[in-house]
C-alpha positions as YAML, in Angstrom:
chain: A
units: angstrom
residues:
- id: 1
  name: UNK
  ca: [-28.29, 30.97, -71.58]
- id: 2
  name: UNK
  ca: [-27.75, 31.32, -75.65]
- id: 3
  name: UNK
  ca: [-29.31, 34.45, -77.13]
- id: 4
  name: UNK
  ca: [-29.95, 34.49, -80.63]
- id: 5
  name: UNK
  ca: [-28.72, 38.00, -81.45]
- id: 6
  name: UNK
  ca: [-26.20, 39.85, -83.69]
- id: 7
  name: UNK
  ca: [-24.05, 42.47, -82.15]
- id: 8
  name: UNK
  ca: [-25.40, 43.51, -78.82]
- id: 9
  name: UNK
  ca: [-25.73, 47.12, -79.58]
- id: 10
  name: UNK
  ca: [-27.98, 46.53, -82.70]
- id: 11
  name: UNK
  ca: [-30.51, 44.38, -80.98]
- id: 12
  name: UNK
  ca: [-33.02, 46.94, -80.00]
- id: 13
  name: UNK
  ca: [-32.89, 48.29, -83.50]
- id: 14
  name: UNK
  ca: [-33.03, 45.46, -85.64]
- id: 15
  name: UNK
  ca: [-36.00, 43.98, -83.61]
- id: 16
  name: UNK
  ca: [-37.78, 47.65, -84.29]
- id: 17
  name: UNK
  ca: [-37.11, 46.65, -88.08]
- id: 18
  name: UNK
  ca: [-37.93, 43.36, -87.96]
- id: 19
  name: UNK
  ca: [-41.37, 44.22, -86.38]
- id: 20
  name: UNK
  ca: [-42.38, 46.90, -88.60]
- id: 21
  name: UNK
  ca: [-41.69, 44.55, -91.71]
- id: 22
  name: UNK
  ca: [-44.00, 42.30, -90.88]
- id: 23
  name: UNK
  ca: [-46.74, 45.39, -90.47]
- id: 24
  name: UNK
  ca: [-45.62, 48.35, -92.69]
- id: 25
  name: UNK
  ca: [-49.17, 49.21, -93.27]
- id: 26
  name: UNK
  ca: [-49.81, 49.79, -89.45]
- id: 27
  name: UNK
  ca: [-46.45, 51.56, -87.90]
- id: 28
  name: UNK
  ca: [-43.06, 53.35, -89.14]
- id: 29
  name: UNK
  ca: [-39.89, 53.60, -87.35]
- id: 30
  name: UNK
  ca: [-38.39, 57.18, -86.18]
- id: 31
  name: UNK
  ca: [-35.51, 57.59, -87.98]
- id: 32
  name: UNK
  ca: [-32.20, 57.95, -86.27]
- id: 33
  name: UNK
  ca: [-34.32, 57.14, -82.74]
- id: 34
  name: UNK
  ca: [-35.46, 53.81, -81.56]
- id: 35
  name: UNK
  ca: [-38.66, 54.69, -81.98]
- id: 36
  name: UNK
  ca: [-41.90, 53.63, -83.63]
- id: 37
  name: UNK
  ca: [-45.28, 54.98, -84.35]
- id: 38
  name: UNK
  ca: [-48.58, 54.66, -85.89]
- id: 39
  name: UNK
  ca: [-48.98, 55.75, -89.17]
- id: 40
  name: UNK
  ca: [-52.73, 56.62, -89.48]
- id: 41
  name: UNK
  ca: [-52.45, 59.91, -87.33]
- id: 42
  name: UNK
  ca: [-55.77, 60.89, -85.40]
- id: 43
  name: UNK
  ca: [-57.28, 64.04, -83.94]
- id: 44
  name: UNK
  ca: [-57.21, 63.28, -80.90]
- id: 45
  name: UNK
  ca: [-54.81, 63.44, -77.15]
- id: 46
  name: UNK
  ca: [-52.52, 61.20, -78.08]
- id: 47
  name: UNK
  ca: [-50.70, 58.54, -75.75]
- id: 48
  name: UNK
  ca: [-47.21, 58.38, -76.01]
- id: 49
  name: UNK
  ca: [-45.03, 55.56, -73.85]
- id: 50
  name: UNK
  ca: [-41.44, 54.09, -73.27]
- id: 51
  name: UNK
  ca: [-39.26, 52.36, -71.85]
- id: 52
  name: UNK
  ca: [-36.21, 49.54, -71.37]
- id: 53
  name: UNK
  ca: [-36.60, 47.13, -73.88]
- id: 54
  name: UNK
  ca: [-35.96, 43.36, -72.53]
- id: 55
  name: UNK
  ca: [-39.64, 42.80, -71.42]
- id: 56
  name: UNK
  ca: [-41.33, 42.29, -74.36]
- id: 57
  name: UNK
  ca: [-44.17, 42.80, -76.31]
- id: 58
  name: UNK
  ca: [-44.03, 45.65, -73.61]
- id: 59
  name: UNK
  ca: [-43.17, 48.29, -75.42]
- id: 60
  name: UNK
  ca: [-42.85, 47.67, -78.70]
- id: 61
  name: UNK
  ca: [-46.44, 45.77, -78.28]
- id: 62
  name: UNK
  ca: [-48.05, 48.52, -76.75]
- id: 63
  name: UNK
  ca: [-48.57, 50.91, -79.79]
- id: 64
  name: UNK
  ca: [-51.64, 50.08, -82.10]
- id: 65
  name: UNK
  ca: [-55.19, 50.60, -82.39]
- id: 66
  name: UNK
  ca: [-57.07, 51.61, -78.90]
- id: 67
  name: UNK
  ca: [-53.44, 51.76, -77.29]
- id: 68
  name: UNK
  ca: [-50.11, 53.96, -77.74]
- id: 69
  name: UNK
  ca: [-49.75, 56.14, -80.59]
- id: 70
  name: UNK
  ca: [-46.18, 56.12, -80.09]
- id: 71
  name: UNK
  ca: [-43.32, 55.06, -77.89]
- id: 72
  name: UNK
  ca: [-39.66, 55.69, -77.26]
- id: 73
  name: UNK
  ca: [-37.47, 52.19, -76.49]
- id: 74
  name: UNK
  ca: [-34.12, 52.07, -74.27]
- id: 75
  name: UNK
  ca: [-31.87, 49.57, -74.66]
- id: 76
  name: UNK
  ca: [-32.59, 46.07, -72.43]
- id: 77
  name: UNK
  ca: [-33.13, 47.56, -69.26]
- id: 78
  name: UNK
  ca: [-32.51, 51.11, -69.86]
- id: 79
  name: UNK
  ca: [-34.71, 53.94, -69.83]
- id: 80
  name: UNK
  ca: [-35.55, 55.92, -73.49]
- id: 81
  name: UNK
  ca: [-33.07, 58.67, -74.29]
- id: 82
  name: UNK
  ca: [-34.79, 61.96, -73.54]
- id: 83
  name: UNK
  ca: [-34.55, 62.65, -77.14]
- id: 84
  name: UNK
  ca: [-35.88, 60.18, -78.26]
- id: 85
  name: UNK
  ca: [-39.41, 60.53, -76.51]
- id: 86
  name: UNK
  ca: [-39.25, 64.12, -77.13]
- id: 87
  name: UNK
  ca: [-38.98, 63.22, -81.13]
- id: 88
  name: UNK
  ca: [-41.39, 60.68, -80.99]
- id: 89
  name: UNK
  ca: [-43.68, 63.54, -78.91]
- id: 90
  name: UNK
  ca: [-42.99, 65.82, -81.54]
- id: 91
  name: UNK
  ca: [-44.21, 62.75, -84.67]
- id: 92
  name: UNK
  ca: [-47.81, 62.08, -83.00]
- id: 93
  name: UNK
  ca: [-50.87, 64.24, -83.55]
- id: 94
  name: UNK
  ca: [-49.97, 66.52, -80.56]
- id: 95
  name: UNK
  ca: [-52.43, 69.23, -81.04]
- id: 96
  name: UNK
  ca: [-54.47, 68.51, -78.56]
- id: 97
  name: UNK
  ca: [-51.74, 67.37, -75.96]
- id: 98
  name: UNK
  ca: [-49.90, 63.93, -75.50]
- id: 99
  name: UNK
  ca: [-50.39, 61.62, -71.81]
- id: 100
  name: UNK
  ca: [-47.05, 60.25, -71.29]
- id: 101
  name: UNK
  ca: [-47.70, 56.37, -69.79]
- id: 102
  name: UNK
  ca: [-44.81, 54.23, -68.59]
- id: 103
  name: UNK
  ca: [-43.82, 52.07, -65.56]
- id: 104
  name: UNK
  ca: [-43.17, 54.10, -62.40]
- id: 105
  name: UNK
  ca: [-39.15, 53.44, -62.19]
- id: 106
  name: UNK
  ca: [-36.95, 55.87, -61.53]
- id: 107
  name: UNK
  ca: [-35.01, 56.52, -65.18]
- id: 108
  name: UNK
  ca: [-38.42, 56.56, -67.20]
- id: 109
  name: UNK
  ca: [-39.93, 59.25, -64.48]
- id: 110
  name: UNK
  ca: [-36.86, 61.52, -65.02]
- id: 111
  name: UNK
  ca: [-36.88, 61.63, -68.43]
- id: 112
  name: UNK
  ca: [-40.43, 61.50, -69.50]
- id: 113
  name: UNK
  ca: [-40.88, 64.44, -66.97]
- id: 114
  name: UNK
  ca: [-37.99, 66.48, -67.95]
- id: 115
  name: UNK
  ca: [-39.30, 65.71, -71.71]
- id: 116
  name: UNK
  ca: [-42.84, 67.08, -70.65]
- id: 117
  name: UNK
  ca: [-41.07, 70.44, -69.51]
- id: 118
  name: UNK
  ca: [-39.00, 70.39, -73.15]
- id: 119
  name: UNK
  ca: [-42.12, 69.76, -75.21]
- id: 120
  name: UNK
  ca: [-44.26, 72.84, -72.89]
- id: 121
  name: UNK
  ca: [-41.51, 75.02, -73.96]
- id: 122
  name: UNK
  ca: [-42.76, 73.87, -77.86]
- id: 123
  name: UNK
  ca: [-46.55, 74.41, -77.21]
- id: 124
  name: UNK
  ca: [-47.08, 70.98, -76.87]
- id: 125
  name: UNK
  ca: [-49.15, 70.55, -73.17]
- id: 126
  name: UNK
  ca: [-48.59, 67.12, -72.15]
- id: 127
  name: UNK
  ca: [-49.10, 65.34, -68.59]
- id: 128
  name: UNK
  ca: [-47.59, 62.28, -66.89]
- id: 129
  name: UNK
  ca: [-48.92, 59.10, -65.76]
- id: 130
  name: UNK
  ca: [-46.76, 56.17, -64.34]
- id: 131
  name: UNK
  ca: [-48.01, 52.99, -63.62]
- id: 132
  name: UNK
  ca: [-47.59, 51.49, -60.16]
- id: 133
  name: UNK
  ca: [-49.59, 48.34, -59.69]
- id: 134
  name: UNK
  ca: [-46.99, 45.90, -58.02]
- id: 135
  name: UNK
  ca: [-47.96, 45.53, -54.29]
- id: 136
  name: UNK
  ca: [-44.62, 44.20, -52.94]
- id: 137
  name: UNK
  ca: [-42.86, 47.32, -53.61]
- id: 138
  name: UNK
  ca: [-44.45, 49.66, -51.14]
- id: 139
  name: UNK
  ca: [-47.32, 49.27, -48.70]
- id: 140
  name: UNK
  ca: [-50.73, 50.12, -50.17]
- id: 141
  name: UNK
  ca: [-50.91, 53.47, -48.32]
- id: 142
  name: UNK
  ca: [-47.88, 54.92, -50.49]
- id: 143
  name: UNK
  ca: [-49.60, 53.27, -53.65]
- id: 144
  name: UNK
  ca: [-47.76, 55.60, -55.80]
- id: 145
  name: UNK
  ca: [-44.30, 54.38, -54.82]
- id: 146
  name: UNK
  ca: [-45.01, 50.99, -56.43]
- id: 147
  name: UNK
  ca: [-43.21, 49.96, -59.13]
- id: 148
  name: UNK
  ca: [-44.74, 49.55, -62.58]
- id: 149
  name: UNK
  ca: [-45.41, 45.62, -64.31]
- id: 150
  name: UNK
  ca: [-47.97, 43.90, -66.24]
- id: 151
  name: UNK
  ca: [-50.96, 46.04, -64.90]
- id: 152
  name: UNK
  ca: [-49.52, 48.87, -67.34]
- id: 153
  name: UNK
  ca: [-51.18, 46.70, -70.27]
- id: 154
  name: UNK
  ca: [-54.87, 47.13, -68.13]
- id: 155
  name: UNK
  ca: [-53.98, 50.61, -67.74]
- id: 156
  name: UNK
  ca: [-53.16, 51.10, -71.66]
- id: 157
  name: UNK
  ca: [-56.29, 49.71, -72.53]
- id: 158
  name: UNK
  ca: [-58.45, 51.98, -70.50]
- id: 159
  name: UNK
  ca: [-56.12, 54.92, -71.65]
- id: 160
  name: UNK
  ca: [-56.18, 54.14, -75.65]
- id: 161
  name: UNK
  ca: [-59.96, 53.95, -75.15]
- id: 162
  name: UNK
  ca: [-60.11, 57.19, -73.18]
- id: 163
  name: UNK
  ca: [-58.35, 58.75, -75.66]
- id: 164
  name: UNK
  ca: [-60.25, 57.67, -79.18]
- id: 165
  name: UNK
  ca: [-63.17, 58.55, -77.02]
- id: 166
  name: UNK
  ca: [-62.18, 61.94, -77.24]
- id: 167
  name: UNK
  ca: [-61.68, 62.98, -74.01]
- id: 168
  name: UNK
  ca: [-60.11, 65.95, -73.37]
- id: 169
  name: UNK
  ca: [-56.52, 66.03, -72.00]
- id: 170
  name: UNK
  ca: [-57.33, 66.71, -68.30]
- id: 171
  name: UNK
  ca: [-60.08, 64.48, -68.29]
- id: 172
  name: UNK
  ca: [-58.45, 61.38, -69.73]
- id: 173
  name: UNK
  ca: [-55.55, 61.65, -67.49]
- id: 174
  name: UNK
  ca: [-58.40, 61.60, -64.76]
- id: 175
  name: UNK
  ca: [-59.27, 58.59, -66.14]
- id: 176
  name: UNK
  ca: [-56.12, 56.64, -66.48]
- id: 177
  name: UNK
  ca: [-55.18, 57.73, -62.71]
- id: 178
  name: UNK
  ca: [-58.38, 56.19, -61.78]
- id: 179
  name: UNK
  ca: [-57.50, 52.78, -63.62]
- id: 180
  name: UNK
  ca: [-54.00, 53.54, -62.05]
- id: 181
  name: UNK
  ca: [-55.13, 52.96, -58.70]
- id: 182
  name: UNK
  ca: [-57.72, 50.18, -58.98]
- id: 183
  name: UNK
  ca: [-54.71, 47.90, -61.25]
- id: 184
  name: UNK
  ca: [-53.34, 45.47, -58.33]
- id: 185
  name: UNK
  ca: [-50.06, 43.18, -59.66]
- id: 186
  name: UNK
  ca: [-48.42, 40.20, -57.76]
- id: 187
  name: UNK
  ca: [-46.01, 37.70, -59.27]
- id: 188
  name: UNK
  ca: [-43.95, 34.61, -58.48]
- id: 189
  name: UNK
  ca: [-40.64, 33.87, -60.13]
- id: 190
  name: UNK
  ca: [-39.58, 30.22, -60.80]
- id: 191
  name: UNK
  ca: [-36.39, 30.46, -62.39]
- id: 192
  name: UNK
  ca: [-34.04, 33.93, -62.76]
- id: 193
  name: UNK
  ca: [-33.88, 35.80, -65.74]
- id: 194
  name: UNK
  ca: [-30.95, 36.66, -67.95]
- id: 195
  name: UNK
  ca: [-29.25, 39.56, -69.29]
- id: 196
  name: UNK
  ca: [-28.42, 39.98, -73.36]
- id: 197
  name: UNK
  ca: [-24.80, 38.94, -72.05]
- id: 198
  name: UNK
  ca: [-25.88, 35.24, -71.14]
- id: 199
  name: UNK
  ca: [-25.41, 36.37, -67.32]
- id: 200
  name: UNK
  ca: [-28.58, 35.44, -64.75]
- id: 201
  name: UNK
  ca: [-30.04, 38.82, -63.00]
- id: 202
  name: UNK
  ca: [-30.39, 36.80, -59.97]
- id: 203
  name: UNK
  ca: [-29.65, 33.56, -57.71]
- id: 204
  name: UNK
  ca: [-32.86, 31.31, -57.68]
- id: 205
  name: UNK
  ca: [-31.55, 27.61, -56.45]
- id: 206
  name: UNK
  ca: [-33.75, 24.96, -58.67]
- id: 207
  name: UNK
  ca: [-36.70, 23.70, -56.70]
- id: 208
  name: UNK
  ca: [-37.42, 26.66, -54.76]
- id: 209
  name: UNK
  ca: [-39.72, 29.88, -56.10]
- id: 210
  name: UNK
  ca: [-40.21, 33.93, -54.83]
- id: 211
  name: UNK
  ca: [-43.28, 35.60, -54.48]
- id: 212
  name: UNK
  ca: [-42.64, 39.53, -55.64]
- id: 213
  name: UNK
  ca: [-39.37, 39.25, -56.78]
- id: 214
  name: UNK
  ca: [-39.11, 42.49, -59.10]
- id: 215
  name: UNK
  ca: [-38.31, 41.70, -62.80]
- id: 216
  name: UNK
  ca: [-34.87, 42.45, -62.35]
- id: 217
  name: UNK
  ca: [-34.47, 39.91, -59.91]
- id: 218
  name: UNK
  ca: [-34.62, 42.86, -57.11]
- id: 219
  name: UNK
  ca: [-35.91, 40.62, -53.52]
- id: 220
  name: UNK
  ca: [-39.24, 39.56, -52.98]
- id: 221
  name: UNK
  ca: [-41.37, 39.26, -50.09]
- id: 222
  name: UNK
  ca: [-41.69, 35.42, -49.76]
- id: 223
  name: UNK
  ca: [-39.05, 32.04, -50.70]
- id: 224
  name: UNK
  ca: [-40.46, 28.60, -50.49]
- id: 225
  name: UNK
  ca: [-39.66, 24.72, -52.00]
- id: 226
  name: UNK
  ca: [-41.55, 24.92, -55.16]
- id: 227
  name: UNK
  ca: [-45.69, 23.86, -54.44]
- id: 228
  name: UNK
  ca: [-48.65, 23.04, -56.74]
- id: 229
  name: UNK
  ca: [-49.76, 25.27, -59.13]
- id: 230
  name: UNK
  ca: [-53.34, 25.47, -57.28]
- id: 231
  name: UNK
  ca: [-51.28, 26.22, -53.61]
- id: 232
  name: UNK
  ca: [-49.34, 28.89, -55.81]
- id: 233
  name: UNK
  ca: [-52.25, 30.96, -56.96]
- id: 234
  name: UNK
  ca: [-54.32, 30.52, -53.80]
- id: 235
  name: UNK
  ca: [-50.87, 32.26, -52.26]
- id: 236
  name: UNK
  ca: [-51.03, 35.15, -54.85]
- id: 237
  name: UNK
  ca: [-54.55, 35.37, -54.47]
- id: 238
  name: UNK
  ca: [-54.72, 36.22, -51.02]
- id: 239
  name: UNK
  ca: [-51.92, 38.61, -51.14]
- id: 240
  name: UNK
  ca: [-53.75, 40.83, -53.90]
- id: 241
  name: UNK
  ca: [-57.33, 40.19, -52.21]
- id: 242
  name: UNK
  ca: [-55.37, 41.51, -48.65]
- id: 243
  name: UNK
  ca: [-54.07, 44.67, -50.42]
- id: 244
  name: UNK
  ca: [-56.66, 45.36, -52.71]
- id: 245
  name: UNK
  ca: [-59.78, 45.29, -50.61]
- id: 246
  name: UNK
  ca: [-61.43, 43.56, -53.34]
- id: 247
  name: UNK
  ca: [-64.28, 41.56, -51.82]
- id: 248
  name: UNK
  ca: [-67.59, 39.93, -52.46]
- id: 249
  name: UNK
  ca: [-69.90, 41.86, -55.06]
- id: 250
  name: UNK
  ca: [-66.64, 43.57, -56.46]
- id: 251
  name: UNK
  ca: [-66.46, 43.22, -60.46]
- id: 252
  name: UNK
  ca: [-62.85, 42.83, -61.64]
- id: 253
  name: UNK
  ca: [-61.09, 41.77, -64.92]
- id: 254
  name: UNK
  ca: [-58.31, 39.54, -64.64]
- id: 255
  name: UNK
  ca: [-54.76, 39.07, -66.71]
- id: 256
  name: UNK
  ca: [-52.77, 36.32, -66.01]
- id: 257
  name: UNK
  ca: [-49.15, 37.21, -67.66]
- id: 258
  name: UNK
  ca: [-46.85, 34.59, -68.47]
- id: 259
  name: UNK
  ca: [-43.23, 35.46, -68.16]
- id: 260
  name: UNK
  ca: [-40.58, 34.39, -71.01]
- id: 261
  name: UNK
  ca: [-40.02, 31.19, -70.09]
- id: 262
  name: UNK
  ca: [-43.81, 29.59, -68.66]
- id: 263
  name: UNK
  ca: [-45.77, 27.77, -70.39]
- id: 264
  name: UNK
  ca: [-48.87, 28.39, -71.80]
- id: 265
  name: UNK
  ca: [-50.19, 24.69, -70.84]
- id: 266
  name: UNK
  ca: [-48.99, 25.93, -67.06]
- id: 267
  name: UNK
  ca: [-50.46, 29.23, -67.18]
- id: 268
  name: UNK
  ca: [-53.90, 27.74, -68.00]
- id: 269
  name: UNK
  ca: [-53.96, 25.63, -64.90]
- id: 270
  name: UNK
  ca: [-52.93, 28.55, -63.11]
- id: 271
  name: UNK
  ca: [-55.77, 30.55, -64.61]
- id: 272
  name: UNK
  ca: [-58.40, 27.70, -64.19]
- id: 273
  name: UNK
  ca: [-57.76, 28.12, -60.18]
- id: 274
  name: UNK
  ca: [-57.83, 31.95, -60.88]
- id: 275
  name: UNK
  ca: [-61.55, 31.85, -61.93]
- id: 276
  name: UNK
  ca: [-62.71, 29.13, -59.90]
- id: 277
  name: UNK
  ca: [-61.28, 30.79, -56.45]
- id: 278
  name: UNK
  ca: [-62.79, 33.96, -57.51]
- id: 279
  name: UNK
  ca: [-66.06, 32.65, -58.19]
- id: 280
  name: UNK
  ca: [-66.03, 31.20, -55.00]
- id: 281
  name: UNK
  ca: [-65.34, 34.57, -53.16]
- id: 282
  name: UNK
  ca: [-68.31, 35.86, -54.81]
- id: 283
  name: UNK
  ca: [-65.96, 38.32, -56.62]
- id: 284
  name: UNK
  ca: [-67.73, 38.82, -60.26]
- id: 285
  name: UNK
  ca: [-65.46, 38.10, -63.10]
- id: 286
  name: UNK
  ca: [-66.20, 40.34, -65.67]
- id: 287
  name: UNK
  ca: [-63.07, 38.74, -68.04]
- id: 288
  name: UNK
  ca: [-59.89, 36.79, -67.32]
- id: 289
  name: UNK
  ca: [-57.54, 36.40, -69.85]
- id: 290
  name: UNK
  ca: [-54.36, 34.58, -70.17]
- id: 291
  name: UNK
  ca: [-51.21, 36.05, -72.29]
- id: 292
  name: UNK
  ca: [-47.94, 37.15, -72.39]
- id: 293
  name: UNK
  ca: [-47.89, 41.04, -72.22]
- id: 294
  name: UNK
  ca: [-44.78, 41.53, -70.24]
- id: 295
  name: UNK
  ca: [-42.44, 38.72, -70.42]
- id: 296
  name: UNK
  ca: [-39.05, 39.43, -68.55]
- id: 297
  name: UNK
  ca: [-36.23, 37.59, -70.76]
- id: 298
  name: UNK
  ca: [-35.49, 33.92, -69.84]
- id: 299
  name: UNK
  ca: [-37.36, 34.37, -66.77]
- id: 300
  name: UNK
  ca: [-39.82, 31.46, -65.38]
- id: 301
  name: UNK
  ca: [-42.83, 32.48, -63.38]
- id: 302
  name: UNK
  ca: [-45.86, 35.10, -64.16]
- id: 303
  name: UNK
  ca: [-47.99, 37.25, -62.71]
- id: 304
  name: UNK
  ca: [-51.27, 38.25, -61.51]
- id: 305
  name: UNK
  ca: [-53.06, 41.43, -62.53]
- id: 306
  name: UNK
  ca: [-56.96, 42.71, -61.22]
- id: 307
  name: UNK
  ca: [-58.35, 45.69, -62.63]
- id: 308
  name: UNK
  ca: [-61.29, 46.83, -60.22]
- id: 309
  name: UNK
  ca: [-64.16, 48.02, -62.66]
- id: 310
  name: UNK
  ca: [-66.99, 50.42, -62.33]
- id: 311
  name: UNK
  ca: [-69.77, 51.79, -64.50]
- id: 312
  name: UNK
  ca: [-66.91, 54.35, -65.88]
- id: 313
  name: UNK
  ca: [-64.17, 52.17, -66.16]
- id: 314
  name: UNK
  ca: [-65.97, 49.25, -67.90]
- id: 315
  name: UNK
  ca: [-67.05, 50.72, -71.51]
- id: 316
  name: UNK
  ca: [-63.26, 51.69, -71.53]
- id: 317
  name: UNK
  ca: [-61.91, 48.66, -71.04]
- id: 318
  name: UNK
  ca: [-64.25, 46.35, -73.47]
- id: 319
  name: UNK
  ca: [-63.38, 49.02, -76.28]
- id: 320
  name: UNK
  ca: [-61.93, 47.51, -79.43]
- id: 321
  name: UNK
  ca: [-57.93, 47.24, -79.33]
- id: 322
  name: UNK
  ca: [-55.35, 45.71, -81.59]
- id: 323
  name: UNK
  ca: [-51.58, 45.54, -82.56]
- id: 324
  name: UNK
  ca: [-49.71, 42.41, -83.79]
- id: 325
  name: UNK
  ca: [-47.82, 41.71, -80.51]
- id: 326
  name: UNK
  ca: [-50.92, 43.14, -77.81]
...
């Protein structure tokens, strides 16, 4: 696959550049860091997040109005330098503590945890949270050992609301955890991904699709000969129903991401089923949206995201929210 790049080292960076100059007034870069931040500064927790770059608008996406204040970018793939999040910790309003979000996978849990520790050691009283909605990665009883995908832009909405709310720090994480555990994610890949390099991440012969694959082409839990779109979300549908427990009377909201390389004409038939097979159940829809919020490079497929809601939850997530690429 052709990328359209310059040298692959300065890819990250230049994006960061390209991005901001297109929105000075809203964000500035962290000089010397791959970083970027808001520039209106609030008094307030603030949410700081991070990550590999490659899946984008998640990260760079995820800091604006209602969402991030900040976040720290690795290179495609790669987990944030420690430094970087604890310089981009140290640029946010941090007065009244900073919630660390990002995807539960192993690199980003080291470092935003040993970065927690560092900032402590500065006065700065931070906690973690890391998002693990995907349901094929461990069984619902170890729901923390799930990795983190598309749910973590559900989550960031109920956590930049939390937050402008102004919730203490304790409290707010309370809430995010909660949103943490009602976020259920399944996906189905139709075609692999690719690496910067041109190289695929994974062997998907044409014709054929994976339920769960993980967005670095780790396995899934289910191979068949490509079927109709309706036969493909009635599939994903009962696997996140199964896990989720969510069941008649149950009021949910509903993001149907779109990976790199589906289109939007495909991921509104796919949605169309969504609602009407939901509606059917008796399971209230209280919003279903379709987008793009974390698009693995190159890859075909997308994935389904429910957010069970509650009296608490539900002001939280209808709260106002904006950047350029959320």
């Amino acid at each position: 696959m052709n990328k359209i790049i310059n040298e692959p080292e300065q890819m990250v960076q230049e994006m960061i550049e390209g991005y901001i100059a297109t929105c000075p007034g809203m964000f500035e870069s962290l000089p010397q860091y791959k970083g970027i931040l808001m520039k209106q500064k609030k008094d307030k927790v603030s949410i700081v997040t991070g990550g590999g770059s490659g899946n984008e608008p998640w990260i760079i996406g995820y800091v604006g109005e209602g969402l991030a204040d900040g976040a720290a970018l690795g290179n495609v793939y790669i987990a944030p330098p420690s430094r970087a999040i604890l310089n981009v910790t140290k640029a946010v309003s941090h007065d009244r503590g900073v919630i660390y979000i990002a995807t539960n996978h192993a690199g980003d849990v080291l470092n935003f945890e040993l970065v927690g520790e560092l900032a402590e050691l500065e006065g700065i009283k931070t906690r973690c949270v890391f998002v693990a909605d995907d349901i094929t990665s461990a069984p619902r009883e170890q729901q923390g050992e799930r990795r983190g995908v598309a749910g973590v832009a559900m989550v960031m909405k109920i956590a930049g609301a939390a937050c402008d709310a102004g919730l203490e720090l304790d409290e707010a994480v309370r809430v995010i955890q909660k949103a943490n555990r009602n976020t259920f994610t399944f996906s189905v890949t139709t075609s692999p991904g690719y690496l910067p390099s041109g190289k695929a991440m994974c062997e998907l012969p044409d014709g054929f699709i994976e339920y769960g694959m993980g967005f670095n082409g780790e396995p899934g839990v289910l191979r068949t000969e490509l079927k109709p779109a309706d036969e493909i979300a009635d599939t994903m549908l009962k696997y996140l129903l199964d896990d989720s427990g969510i069941t008649r009377g149950d009021e949910i909201a509903v993001m149907v991401n779109g990976f790199g390389f589906t289109s939007l004409l495909e991921l509104s038939i796919v949605s169309r089923r969504v609602a009407e097979s939901l509606k059917e159940k008796g399971v209230i829809l209280h919003d279903i949206f379709v987008d793009t919020l974390f698009g693995p490079q190159g890859t075909g497929g997308f994935s389904i995201s429910m957010l069970k809601l509650d009296g608490e939850l539900k002001p939280y997530y209808d709260a106002p929210a904006y950047s350029p690429f959320f």
